[in-house]
Structures are given as structure tokens and as C-alpha cells.
N, CA, C and O atoms as CSV, one atom per row, in Angstrom:
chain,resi,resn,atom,element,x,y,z
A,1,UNK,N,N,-78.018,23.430,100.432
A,1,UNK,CA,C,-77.102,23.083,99.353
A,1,UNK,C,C,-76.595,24.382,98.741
A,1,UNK,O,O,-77.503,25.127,98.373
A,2,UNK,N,N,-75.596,24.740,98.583
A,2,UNK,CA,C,-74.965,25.568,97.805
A,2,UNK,C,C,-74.449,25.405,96.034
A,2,UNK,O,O,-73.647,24.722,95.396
A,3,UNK,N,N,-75.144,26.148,95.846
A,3,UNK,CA,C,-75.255,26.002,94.262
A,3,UNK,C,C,-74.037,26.845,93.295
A,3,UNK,O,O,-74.541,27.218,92.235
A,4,UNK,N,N,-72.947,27.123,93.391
A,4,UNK,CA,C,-72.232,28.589,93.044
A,4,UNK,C,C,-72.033,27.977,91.680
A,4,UNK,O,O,-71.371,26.967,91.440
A,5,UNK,N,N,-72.792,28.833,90.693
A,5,UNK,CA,C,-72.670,29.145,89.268
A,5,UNK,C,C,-73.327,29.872,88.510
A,5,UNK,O,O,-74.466,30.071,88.934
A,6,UNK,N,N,-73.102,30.335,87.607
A,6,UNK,CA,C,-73.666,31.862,87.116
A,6,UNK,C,C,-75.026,31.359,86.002
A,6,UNK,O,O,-75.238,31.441,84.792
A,7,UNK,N,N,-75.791,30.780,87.269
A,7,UNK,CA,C,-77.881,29.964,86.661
A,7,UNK,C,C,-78.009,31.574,87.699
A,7,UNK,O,O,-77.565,32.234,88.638
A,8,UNK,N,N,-79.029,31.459,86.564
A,8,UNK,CA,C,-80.273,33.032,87.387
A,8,UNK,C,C,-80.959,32.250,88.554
A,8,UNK,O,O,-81.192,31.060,88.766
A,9,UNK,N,N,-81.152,33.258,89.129
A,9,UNK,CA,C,-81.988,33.026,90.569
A,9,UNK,C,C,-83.075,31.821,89.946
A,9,UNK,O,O,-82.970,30.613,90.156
A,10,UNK,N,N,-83.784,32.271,89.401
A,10,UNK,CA,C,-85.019,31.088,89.242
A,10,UNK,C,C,-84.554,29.746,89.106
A,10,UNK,O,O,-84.924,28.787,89.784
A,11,UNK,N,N,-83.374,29.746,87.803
A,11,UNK,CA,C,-82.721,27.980,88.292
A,11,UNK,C,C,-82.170,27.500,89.058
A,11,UNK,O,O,-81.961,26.303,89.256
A,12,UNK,N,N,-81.792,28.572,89.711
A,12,UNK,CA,C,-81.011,28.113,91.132
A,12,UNK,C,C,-82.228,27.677,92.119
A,12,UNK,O,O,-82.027,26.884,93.039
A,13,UNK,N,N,-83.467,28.233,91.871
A,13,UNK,CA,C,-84.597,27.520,92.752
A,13,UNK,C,C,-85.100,26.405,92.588
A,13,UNK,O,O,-85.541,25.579,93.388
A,14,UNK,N,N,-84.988,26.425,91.223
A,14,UNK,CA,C,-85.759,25.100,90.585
A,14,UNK,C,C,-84.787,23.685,91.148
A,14,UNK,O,O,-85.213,22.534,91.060
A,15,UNK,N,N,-83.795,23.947,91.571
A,15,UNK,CA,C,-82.861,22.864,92.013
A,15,UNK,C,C,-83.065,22.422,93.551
A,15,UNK,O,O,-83.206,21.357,94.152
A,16,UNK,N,N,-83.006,23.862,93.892
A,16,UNK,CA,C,-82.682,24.462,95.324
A,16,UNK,C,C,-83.423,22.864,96.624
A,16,UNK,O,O,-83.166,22.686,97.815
A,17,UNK,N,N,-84.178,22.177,95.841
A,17,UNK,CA,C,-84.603,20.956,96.507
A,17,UNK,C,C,-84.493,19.728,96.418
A,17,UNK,O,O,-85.176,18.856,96.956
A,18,UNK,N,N,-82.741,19.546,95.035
A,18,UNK,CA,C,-82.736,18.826,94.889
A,18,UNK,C,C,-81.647,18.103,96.145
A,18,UNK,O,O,-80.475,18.447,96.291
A,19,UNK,N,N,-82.184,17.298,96.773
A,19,UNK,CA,C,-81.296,16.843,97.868
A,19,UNK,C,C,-80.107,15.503,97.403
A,19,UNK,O,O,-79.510,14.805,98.223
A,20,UNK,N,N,-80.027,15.435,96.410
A,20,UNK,CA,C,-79.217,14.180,95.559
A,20,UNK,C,C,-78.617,14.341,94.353
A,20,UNK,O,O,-79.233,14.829,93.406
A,21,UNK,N,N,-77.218,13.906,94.256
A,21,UNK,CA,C,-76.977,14.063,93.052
A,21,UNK,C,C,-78.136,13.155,92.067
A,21,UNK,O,O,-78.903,12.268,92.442
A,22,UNK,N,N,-77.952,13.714,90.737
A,22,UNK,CA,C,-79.261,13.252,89.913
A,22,UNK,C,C,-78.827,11.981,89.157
A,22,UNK,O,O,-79.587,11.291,88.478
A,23,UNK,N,N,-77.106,11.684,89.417
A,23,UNK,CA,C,-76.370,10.863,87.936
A,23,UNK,C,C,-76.513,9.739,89.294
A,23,UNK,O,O,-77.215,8.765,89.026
A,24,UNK,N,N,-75.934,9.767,90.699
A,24,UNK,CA,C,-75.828,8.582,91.209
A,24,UNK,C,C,-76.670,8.379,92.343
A,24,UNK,O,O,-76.865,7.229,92.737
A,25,UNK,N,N,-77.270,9.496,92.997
A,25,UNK,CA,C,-77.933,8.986,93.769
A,25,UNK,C,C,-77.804,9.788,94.993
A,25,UNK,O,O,-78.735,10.440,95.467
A,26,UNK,N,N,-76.478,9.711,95.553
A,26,UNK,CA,C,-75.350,10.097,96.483
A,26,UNK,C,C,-75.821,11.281,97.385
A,26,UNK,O,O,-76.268,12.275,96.812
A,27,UNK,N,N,-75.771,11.265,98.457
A,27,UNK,CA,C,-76.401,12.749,98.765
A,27,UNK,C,C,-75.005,13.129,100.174
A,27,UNK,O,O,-75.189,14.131,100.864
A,28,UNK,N,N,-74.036,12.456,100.374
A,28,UNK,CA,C,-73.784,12.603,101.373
A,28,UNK,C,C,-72.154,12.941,100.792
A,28,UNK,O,O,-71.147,12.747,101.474
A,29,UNK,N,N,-72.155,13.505,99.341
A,29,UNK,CA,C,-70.349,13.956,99.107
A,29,UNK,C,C,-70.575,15.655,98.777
A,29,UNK,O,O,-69.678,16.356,98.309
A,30,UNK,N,N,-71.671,16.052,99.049
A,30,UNK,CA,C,-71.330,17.662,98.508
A,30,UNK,C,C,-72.091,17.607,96.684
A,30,UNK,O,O,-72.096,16.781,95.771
A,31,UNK,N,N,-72.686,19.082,96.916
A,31,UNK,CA,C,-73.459,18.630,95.821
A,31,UNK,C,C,-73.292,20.047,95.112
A,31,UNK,O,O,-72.964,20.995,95.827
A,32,UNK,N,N,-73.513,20.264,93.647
A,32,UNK,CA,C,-73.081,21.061,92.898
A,32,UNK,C,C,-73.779,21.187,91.432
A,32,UNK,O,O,-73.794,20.217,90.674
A,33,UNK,N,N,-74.418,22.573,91.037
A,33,UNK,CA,C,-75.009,22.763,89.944
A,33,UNK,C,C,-74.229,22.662,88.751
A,33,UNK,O,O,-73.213,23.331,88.933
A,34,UNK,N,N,-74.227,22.245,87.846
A,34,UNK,CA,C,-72.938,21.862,86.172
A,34,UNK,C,C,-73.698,21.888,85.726
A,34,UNK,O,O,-74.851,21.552,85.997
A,35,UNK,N,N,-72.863,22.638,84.249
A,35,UNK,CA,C,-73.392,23.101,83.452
A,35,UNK,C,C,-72.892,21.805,82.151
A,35,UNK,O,O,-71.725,21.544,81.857
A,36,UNK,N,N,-74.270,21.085,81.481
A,36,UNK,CA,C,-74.167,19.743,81.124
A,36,UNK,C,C,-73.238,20.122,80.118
A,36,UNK,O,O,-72.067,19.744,80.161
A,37,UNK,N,N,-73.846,21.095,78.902
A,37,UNK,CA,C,-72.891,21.209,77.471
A,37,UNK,C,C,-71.773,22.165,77.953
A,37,UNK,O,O,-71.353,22.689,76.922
A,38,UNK,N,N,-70.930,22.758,79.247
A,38,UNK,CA,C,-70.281,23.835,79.094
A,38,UNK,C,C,-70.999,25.216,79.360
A,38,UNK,O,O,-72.111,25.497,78.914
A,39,UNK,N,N,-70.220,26.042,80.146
A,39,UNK,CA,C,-70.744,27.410,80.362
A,39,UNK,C,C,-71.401,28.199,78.938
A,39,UNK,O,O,-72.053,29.240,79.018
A,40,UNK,N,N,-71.200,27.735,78.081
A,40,UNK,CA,C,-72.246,28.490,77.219
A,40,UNK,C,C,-73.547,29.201,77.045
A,40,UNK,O,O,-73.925,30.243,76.509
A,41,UNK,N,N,-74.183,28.018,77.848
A,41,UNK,CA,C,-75.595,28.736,77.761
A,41,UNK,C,C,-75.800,28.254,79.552
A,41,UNK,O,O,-75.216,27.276,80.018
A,42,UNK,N,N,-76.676,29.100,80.328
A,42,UNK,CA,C,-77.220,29.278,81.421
A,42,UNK,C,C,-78.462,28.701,81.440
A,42,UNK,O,O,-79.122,28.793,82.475
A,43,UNK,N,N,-79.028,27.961,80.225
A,43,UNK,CA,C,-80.508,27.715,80.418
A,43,UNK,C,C,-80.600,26.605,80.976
A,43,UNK,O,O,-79.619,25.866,81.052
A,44,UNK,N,N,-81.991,26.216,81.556
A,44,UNK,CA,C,-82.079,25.622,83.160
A,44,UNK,C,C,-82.039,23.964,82.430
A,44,UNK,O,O,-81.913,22.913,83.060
A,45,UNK,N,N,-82.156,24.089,81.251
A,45,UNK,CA,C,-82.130,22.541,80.576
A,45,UNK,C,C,-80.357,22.182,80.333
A,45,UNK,O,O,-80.130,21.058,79.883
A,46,UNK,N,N,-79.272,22.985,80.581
A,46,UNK,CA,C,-78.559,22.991,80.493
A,46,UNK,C,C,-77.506,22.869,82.160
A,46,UNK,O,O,-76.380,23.286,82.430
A,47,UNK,N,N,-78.572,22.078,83.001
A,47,UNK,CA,C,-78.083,22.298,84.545
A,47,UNK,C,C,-78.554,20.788,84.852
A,47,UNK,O,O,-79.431,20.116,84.310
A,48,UNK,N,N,-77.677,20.489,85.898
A,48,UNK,CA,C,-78.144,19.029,86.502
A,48,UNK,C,C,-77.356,19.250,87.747
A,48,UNK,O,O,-76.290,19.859,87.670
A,49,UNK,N,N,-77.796,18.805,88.887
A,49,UNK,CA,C,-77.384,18.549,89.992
A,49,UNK,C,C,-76.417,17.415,90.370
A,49,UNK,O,O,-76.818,16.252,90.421
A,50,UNK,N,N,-75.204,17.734,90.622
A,50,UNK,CA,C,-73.714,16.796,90.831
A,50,UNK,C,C,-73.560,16.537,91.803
A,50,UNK,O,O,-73.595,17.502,92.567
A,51,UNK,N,N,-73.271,15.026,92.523
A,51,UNK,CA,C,-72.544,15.188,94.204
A,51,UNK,C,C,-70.391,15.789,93.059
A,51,UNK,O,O,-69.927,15.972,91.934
A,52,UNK,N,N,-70.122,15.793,94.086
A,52,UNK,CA,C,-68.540,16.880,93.916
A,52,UNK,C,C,-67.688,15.198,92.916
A,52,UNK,O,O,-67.000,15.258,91.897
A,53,UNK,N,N,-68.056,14.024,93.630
A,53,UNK,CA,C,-67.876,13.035,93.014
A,53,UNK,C,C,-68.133,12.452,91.527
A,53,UNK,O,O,-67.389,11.762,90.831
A,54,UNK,N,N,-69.061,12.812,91.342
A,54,UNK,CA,C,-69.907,12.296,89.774
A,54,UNK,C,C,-69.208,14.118,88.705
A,54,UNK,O,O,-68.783,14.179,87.552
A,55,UNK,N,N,-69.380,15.253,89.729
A,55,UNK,CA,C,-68.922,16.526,89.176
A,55,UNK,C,C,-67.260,16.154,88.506
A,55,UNK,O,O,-66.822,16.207,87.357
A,56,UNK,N,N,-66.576,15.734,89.943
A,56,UNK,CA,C,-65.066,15.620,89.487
A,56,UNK,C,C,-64.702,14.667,88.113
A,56,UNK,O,O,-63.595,14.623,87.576
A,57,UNK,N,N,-65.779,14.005,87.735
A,57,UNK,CA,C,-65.683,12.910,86.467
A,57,UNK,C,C,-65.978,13.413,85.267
A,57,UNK,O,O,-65.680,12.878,84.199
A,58,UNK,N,N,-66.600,14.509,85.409
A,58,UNK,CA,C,-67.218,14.774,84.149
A,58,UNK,C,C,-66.070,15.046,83.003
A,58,UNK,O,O,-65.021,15.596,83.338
A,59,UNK,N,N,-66.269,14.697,81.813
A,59,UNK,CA,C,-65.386,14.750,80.731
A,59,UNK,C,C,-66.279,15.577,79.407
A,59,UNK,O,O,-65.717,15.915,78.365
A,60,UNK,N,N,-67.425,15.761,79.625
A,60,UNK,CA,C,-67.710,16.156,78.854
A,60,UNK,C,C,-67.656,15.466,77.236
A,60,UNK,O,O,-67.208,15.889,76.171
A,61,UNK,N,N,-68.250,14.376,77.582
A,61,UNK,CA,C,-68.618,13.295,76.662
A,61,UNK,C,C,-69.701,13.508,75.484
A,61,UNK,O,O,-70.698,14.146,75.819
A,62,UNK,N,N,-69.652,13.170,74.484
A,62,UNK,CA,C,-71.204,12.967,73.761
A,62,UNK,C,C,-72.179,11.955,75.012
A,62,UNK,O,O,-73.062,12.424,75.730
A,63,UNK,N,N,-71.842,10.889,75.004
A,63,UNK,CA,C,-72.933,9.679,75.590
A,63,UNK,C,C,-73.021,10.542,77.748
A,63,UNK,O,O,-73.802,10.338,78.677
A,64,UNK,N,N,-72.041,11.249,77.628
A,64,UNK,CA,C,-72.206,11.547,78.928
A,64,UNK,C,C,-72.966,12.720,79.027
A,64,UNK,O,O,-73.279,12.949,80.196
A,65,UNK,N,N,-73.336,13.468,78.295
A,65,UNK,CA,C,-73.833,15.037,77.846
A,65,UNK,C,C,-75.465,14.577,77.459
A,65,UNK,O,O,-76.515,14.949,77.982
A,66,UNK,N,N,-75.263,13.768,76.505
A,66,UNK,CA,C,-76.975,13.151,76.262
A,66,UNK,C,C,-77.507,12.234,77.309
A,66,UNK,O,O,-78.709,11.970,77.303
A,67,UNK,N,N,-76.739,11.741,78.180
A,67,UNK,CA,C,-77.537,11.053,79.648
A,67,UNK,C,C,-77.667,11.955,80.322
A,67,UNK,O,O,-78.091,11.521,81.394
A,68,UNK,N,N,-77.516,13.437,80.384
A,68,UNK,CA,C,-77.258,14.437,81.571
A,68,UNK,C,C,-78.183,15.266,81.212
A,68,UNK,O,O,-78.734,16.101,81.930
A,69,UNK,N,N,-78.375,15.045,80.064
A,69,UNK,CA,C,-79.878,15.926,79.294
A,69,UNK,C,C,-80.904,15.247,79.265
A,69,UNK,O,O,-81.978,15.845,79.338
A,70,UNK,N,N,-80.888,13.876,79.157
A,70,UNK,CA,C,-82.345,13.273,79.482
A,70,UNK,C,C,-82.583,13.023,80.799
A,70,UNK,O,O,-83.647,12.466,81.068
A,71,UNK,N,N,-81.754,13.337,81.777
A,71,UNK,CA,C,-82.029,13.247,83.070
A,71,UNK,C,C,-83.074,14.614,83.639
A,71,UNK,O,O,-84.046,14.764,84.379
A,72,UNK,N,N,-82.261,15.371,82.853
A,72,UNK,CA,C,-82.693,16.939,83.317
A,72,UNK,C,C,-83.893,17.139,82.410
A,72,UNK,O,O,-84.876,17.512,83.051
A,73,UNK,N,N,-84.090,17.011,81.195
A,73,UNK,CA,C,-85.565,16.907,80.482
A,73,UNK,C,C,-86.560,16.029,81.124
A,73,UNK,O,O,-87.684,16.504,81.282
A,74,UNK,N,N,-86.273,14.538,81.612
A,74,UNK,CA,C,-87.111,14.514,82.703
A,74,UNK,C,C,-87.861,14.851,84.058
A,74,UNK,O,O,-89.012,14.582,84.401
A,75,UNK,N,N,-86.709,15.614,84.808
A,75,UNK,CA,C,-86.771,16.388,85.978
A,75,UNK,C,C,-87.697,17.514,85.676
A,75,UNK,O,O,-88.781,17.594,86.256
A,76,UNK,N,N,-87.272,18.476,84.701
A,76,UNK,CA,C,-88.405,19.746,84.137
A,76,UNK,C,C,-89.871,19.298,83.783
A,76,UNK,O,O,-90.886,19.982,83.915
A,77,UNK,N,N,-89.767,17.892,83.263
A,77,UNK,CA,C,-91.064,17.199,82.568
A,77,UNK,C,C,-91.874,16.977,83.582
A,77,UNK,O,O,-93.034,17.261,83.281
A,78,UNK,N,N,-91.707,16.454,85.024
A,78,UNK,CA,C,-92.215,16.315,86.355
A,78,UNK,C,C,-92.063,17.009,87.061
A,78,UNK,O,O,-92.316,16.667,88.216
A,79,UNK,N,N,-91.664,18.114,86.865
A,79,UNK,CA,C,-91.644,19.546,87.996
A,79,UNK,C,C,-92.688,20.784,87.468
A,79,UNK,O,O,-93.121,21.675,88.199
A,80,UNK,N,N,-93.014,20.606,85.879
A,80,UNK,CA,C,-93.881,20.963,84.731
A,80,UNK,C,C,-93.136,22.400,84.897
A,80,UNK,O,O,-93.916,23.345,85.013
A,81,UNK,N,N,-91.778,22.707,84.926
A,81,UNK,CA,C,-91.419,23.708,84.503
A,81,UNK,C,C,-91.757,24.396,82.842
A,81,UNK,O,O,-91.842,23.895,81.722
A,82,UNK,N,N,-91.887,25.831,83.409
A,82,UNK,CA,C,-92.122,26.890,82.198
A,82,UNK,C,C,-91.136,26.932,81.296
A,82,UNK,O,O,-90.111,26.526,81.843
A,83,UNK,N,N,-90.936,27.237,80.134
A,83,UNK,CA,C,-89.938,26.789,79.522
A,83,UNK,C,C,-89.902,28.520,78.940
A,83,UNK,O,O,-90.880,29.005,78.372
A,84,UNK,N,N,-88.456,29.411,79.226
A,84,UNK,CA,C,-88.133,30.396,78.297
A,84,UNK,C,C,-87.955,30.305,76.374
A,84,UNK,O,O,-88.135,29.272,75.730
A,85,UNK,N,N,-87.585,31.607,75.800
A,85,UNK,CA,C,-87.181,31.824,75.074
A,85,UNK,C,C,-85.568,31.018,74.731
A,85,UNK,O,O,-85.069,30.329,73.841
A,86,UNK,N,N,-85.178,31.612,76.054
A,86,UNK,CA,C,-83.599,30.806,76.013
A,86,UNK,C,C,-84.103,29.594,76.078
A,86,UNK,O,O,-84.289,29.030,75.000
A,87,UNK,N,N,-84.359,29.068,76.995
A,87,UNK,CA,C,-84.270,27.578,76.738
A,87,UNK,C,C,-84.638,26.807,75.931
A,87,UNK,O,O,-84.107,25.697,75.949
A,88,UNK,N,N,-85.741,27.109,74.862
A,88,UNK,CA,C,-85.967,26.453,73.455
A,88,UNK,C,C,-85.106,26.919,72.739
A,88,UNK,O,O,-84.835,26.205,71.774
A,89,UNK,N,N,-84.561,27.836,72.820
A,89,UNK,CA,C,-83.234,28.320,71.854
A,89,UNK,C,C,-82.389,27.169,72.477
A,89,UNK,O,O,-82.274,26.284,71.630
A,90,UNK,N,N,-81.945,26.944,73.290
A,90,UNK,CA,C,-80.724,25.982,73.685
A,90,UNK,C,C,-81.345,24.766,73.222
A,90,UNK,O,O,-80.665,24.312,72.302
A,91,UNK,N,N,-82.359,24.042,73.473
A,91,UNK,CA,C,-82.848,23.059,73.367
A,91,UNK,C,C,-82.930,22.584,71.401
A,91,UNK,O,O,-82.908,21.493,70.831
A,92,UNK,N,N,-83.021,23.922,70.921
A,92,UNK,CA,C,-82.989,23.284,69.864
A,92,UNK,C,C,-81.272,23.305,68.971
A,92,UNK,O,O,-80.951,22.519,68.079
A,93,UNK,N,N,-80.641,24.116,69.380
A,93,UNK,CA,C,-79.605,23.719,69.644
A,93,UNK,C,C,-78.615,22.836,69.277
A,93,UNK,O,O,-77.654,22.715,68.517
A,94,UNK,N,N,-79.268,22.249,70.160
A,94,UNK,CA,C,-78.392,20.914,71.370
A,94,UNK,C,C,-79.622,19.998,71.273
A,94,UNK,O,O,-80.081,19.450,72.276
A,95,UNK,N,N,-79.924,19.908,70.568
A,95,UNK,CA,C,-81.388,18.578,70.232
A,95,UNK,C,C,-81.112,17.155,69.788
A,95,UNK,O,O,-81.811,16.145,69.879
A,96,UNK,N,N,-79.615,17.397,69.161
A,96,UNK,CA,C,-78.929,15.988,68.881
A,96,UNK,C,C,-79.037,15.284,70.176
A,96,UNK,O,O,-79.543,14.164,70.250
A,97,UNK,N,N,-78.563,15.930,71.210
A,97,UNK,CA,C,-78.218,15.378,72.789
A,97,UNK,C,C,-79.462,14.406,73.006
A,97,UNK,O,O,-79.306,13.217,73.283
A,98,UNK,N,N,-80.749,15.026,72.853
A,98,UNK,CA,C,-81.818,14.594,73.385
A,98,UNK,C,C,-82.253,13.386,72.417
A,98,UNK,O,O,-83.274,12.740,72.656
């Protein structure tokens, strides 16, 4: 899977196995790392895995931004990812989302 977006090496690993988009399922349209709130922040709670399909939709919604964050707070929650500095900085944030 090719991931092209400016996540540090480590989130680009932490994905690197995700074989499905995470919103539908889909594994067979091309798949792509997005950034849920906007390029702002790079932190790995701020990434979800897209097929190019569910990617091309995004609008950048409230209700679509807080389903894309509890998807990905679950994914970290069962992968028992380490959590940075940045990413509790983003997380608190952006805590309305959650």
C-alpha cells in the first residue's frame, strides 16, 4: 500500500498493515492515508486509512471528522499504541471530536 503524506515514518508503519479502508471496508479501490481534521497536525490520531473512494468524499464534516476519530482511537486502543507528546497535544485539542 502506498501511503504518500507528510505522517513520520512510525505512522506510516503503524498503518503500513492496514489492508482496508477503515470507513467501508473496501480493499480493492486503492487505499490512502488522510489526514481526519486537515493537514494541521501529523499526529497518528489524526490519520485513518481511505480506499481513494470513501477519500474522494470526504468533506470534512463535524459528524464525519468525529466518526473518523473514533474509528482511529479505536484502532490505536487495539494496536496499544504509545501515545506522543504531539498526540495528546492534538487529542486534547480536538477532544470535542471524540
Amino acid at each position: 500500500m502506498k501511503l504518500n503524506n507528510p505522517f513520520s515514518q512510525t505512522t506510516h508503519n503503524l498503518y503500513l498493515y492496514v489492508f482496508a479502508c477503515q470507513d467501508c471496508g473496501r480493499s480493492d479501490n486503492g487505499l490512502s492515508l488522510h489526514h481526519i481534521t486537515g493537514r494541521g497536525s501529523n499526529s497518528k490520531l489524526n490519520a485513518i486509512v481511505l480506499c481513494n473512494l470513501c477519500h474522494g468524499k470526504c468533506g470534512h464534516s463535524f459528524e464525519e471528522e468525529s466518526r473518523y476519530s473514533k474509528i482511529t482511537v479505536q484502532f490505536h486502543l487495539r494496536e496499544g499504541t504509545i501515545l506522543t507528546g504531539k498526540d495528546i497535544e492534538y487529542y486534547k485539542n480536538n477532544m470535542l471530536l471524540y
